[in-house]
N, C-alpha and C positions, 0 to 999 in steps of 0.2 A: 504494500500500500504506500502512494508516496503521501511523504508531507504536505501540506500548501499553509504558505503564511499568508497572514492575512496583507493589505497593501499598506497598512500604517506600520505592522511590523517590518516589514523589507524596510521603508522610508525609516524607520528609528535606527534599524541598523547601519544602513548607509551611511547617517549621520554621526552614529557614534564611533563607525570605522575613519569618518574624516574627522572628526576632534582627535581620536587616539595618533591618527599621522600626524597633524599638525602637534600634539606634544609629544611626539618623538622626536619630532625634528625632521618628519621630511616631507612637511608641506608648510607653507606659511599662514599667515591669519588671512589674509584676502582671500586663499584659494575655499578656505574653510566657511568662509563667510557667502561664497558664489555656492557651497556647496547646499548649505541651508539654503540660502533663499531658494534654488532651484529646485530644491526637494520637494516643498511642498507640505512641512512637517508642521503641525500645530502646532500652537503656541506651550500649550498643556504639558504635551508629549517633549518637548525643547525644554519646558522648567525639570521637568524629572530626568533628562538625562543630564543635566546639570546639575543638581543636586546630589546623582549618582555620582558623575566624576568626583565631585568637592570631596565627598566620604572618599575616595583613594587617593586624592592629590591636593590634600589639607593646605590650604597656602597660597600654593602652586599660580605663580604671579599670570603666566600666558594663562589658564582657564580664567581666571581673575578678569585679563581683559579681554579676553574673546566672549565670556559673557555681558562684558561694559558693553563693545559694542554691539553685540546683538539686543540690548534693550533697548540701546539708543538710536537703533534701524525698527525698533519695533517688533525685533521678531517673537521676545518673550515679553 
């Protein structure tokens, strides 16, 4: 039997695979920023994977401002 996810689950994923590159180091905030917006990902769905990261990356200055500006574009 295969899987099927649902369409918000694929889109959370996506997103969460482009914040993980951008803090590894191998995308920058802009690309990160084009990636969300094009997503397509709720507002909702964007606060809680932000609040996930925060619990594994306590501090962590680039989540800090990658989510500054995604308030300040409106996407959360």
């Amino acid at each position: 039997m295969v899987k099927v996810t649902s369409k918000n689950e694929s889109i959370r994923r996506m997103v969460e695979g482009s914040i993980n590159a951008f803090l590894r180091g191998k995308k920058n905030q802009n690309w990160v920023i084009g990636e969300i917006r094009t997503s397509g990902i709720k507002k909702e769905a964007l606060k809680k994977l932000f609040t996930e990261f925060h619990k594994g990356n306590l501090g962590n200055v680039q989540l800090l401002e990658l989510e500054n500006e995604c308030f300040n574009l409106k996407f959360i």
